[in-house]
C-alpha positions in Angstrom: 52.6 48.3 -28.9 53.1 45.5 -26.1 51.7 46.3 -22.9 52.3 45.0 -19.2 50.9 42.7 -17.7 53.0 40.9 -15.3 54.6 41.9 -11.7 56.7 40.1 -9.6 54.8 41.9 -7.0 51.9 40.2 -4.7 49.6 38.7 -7.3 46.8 40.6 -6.5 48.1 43.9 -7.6 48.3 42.1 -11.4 46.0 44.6 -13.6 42.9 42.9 -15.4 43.2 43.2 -19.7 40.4 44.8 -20.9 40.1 44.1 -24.6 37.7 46.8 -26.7 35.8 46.1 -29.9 38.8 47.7 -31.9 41.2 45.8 -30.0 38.8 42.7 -31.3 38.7 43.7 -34.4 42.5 44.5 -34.8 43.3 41.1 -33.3 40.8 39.8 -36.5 42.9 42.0 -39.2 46.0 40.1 -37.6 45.2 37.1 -37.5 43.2 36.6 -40.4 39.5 35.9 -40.2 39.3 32.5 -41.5 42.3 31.7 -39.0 40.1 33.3 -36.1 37.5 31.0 -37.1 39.0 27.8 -37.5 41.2 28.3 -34.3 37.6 29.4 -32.3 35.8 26.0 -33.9 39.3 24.1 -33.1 38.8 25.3 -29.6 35.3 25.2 -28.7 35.4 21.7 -29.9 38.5 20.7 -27.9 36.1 22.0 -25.0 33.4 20.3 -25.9 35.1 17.3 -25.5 35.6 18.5 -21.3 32.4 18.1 -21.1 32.3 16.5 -17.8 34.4 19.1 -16.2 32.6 21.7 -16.7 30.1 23.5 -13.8 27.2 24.0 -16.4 23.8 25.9 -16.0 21.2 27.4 -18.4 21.4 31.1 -18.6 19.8 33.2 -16.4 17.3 35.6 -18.6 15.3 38.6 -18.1 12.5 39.2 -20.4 10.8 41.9 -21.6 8.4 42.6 -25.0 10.5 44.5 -26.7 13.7 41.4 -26.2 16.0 39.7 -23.4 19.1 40.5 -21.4 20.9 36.7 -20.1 24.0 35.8 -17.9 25.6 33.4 -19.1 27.8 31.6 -16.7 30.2 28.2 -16.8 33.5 27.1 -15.0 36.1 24.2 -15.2 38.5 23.9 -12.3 41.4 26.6 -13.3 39.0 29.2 -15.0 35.5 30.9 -14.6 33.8 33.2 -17.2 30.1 34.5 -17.9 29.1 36.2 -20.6 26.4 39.4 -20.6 23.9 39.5 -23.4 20.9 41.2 -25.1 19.2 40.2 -28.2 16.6 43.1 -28.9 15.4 42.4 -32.7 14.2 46.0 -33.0 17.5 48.3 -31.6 18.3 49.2 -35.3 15.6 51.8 -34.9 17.7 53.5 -32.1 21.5 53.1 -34.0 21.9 49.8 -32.1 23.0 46.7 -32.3 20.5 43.9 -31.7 23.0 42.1 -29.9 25.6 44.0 -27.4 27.6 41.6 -24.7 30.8 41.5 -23.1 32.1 39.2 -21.0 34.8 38.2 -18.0 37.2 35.4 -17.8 38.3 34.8 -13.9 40.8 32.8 -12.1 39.2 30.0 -9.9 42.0 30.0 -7.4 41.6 33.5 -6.4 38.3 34.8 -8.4 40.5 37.8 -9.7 39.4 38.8 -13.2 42.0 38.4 -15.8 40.0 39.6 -18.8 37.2 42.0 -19.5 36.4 41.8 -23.3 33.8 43.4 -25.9 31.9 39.9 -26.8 29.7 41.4 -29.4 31.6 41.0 -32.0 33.3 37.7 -30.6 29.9 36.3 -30.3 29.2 36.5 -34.3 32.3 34.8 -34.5 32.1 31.7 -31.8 28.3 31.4 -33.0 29.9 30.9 -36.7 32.5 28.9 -35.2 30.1 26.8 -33.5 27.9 26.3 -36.2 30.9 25.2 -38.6 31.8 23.1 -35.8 28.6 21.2 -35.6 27.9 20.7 -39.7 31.9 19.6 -40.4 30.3 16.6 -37.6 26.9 16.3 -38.8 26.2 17.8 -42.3 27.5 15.4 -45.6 30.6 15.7 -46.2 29.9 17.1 -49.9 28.3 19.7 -49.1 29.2 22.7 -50.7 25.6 24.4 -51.5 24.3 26.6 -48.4 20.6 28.2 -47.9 21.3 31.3 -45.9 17.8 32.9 -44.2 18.1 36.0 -42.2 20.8 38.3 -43.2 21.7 40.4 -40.6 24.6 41.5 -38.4 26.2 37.3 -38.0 25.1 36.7 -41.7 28.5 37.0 -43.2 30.4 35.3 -40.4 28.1 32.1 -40.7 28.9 32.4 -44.6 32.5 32.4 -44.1 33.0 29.7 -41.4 31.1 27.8 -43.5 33.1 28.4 -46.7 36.5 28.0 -44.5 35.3 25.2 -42.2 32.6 23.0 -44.3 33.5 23.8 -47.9 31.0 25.6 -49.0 31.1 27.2 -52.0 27.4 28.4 -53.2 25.5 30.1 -51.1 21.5 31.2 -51.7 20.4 34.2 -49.9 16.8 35.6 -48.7 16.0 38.5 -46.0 12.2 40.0 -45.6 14.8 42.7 -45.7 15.9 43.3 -48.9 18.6 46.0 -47.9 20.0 43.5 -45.6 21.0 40.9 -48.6 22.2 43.9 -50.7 24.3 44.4 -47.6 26.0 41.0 -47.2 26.6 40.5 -51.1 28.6 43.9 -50.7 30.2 42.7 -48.3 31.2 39.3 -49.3 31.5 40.1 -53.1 35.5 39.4 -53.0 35.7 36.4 -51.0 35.2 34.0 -54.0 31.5 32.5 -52.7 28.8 32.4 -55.3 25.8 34.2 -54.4 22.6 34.1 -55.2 19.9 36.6 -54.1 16.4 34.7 -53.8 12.8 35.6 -53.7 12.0 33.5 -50.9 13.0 31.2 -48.1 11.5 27.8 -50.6 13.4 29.4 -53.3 16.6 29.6 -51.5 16.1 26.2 -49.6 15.8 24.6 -52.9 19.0 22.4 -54.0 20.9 23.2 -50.4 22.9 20.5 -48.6 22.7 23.1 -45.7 20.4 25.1 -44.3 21.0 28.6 -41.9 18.7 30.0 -40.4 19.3 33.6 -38.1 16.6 35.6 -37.9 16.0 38.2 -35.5 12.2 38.7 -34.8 11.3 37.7 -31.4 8.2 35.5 -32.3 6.8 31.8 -33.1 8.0 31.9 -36.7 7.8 29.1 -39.2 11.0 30.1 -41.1 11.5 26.5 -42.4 8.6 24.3 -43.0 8.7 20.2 -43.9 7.6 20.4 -47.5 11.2 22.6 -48.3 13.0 19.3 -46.8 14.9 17.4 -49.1 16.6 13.9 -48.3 20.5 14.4 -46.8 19.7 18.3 -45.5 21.6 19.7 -42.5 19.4 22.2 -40.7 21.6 24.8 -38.8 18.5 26.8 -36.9 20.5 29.7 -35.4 17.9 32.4 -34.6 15.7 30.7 -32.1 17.1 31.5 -28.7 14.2 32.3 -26.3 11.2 31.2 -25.2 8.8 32.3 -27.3 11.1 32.2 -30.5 10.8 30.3 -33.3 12.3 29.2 -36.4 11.4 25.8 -37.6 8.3 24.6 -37.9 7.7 21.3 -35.7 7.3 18.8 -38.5 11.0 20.1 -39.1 12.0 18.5 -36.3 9.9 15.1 -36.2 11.5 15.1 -40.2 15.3 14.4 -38.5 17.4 14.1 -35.9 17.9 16.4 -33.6 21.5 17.8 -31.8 21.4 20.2 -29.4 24.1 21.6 -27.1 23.1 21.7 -23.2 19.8 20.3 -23.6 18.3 21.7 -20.5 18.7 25.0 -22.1 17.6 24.2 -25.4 14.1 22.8 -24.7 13.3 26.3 -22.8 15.3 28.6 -25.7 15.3 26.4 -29.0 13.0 25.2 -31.6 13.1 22.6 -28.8 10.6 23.8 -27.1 7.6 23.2 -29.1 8.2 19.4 -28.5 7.0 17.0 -26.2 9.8 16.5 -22.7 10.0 13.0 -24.0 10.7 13.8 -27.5 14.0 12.5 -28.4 17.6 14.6 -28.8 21.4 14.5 -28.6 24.1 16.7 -26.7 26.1 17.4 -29.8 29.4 16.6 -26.9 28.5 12.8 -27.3 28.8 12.9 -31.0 32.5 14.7 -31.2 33.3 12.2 -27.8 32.2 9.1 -29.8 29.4 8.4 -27.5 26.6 8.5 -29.8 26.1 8.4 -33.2 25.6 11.7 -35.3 24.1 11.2 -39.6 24.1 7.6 -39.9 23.3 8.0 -43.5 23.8 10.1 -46.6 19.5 10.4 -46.9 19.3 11.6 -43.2 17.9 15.1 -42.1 20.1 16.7 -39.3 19.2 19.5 -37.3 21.2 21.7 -35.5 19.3 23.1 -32.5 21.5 25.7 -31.5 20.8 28.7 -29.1 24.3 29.4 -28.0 26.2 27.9 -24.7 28.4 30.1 -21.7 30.9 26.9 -22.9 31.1 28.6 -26.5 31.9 31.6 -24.6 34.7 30.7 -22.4 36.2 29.1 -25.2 35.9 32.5 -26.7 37.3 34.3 -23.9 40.5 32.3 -23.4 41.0 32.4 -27.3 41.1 36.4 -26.8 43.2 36.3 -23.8 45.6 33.8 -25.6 45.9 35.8 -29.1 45.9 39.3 -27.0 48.8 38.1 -24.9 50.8 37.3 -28.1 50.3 40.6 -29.7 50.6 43.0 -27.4 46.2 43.8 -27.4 44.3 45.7 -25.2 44.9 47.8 -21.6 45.4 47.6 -18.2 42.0 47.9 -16.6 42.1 49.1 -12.6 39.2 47.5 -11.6 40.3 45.8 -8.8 42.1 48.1 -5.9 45.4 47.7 -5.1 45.6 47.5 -1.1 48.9 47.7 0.7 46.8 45.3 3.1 44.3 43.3 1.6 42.0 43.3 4.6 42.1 46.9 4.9 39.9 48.0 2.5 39.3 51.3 4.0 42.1 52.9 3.5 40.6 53.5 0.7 38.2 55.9 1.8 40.3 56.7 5.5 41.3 60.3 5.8 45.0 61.1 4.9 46.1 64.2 6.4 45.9 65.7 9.4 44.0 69.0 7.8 41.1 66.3 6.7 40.6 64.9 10.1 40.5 68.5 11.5 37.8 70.0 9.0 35.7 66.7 9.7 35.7 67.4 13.4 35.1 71.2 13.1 32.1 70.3 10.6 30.8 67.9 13.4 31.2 70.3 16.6 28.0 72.2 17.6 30.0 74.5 19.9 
């Protein structure tokens, strides 16, 4: 049922949308997944190409042993939004999620918030989108075989952008975890992939255009190592997103060329970060803008550096506000006050009766 959310009262008495994971999730079930994705990748890539306007900054992290909580913040002229996130690879023991964000989309103008969503479930999907985005640029255009390695919560989203987006059609699967595979293939046993449960991450690389890694495990891992290479791969490294996380080993990256989003960011976060400051890579914006020059050949190795950008995420967020507005999603969230006189904020607090003033001066006489 449609909601309001205009006034022709003073603007700032407009209410912000707050958007929950089931309002998400419906907004998914109406659209249509696949349509979810290709509009995100359509729209993150639109923004990609505003490069240049964009206020940009690396996220601001706090780290502990056990994972990391960032704030992720980017704005353009009109709009501001920041994203809050967690990755804690170990939350499953306590019935959580590893990741758990939200986020906030603001007007520049005034700095009122217009939308407060759930972003953990929009983040599997722009991190899909995003990584459909960056293959249907860099990976050969034939693929249609896919190594998946890690199979956890954004397994099946990266399967499907990938089958909607890229045109893939196989795809090889291996988790330490086996209960997480057995997962996914239940999950994407009617979507018309072919799926093949492997033994090991060699055994699933083997005969891939495309390889995915998302792991979880906060640690120097060497998910992917040179000798699994073969001539023509794309590398689509997902799970290394920290300092201090790993997926590839370094001879991966010597092996091809190397994309990255906001590459401040990704030689602190990425596999990045093993390498050498002068050691060469591209902001993937150049390629889609026709700056610079993405596979130049079908025997190239391309890798996909990606750790996630706040730019992913404001596409994300105005997406949401855009498809919400259409169909009616989500509720008016108070969580601005509503002021007769927006410089007297304390009214808010002020006394209102005559009673209330009376008790407080009783209470403070000593008579």
């Amino acid at each position: 049922m449609a909601r309001a959310f205009s006034s022709t009262t003073a603007y700032q008495s407009l209410p912000t949308r707050f958007l929950s994971p089931q309002d998400v999730a419906q907004l998914v079930a109406t659209r249509g997944l696949a349509n979810c994705l290709r509009d995100m990748a359509d729209d993150i890539q639109a923004d990609f190409l505003r490069w240049p306007d964009f206020d940009k900054t690396a996220r601001v992290a706090a780290h502990s042993d056990v994972g990391v909580i960032e704030l992720m913040p980017v704005a353009d002229s009109q709009q501001y939004a920041f994203k809050y996130v967690n990755g804690h690879p170990y939350n499953a023991q306590h019935g959580l999620p590893t990741v758990m964000a939200f986020g906030v989309l603001a007007d520049v103008a005034t700095g009122a918030p217009l939308l407060v969503s759930e972003l953990t479930l929009t983040t599997a999907l722009r991190t899909a989108a995003t990584s459909a985005m960056a293959a249907r640029t860099l990976a050969r255009p034939s693929s249609r075989t896919m190594a998946l390695i890690g199979n956890g919560a954004q397994s099946e989203f990266q399967a499907l952008a990938f089958q909607h987006l890229v045109g893939i059609t196989h795809i090889r699967l291996f988790d330490v975890d086996r209960t997480a595979t057995d997962k996914l293939v239940a999950n994407l046993q009617h979507t018309g992939l072919h799926l093949t449960v492997c033994g090991s991450t060699a055994e699933a690389v083997h005969g891939s255009d495309i390889v995915t890694t998302v792991t979880a495990d906060k640690t120097n891992a060497t998910i992917l190592t040179a000798d699994m290479l073969a001539p023509g791969m794309h590398i689509n490294a997902v799970g290394g997103d920290c300092p201090g996380k790993t997926e590839l080993h370094a001879d991966v990256l010597r092996a091809g060329k190397v994309f990255v989003e906001y590459e401040p960011q990704t030689r602190i976060e990425g596999d990045l970060q093993q390498m050498p400051a002068d050691f060469g890579v591209t902001e993937l914006w150049t390629v889609l803008a026709g700056q610079a020059r993405g596979r130049e050949s079908d025997a190239e190795i391309t890798v996909f550096d990606s750790v996630g950008f706040a730019l992913e995420d404001y596409s994300a967020l105005r997406y949401l506000m855009r498809q919400a507005t259409a169909l009616g999603l989500g509720e008016p969230l108070p969580l601005i006050p509503a002021l007769a006189n927006p410089r007297d904020l304390f009214s808010l607090v002020r006394p209102t009766t005559i009673g209330a003033n009376l008790s407080e001066s009783k209470a403070d006489c000593t008579c």
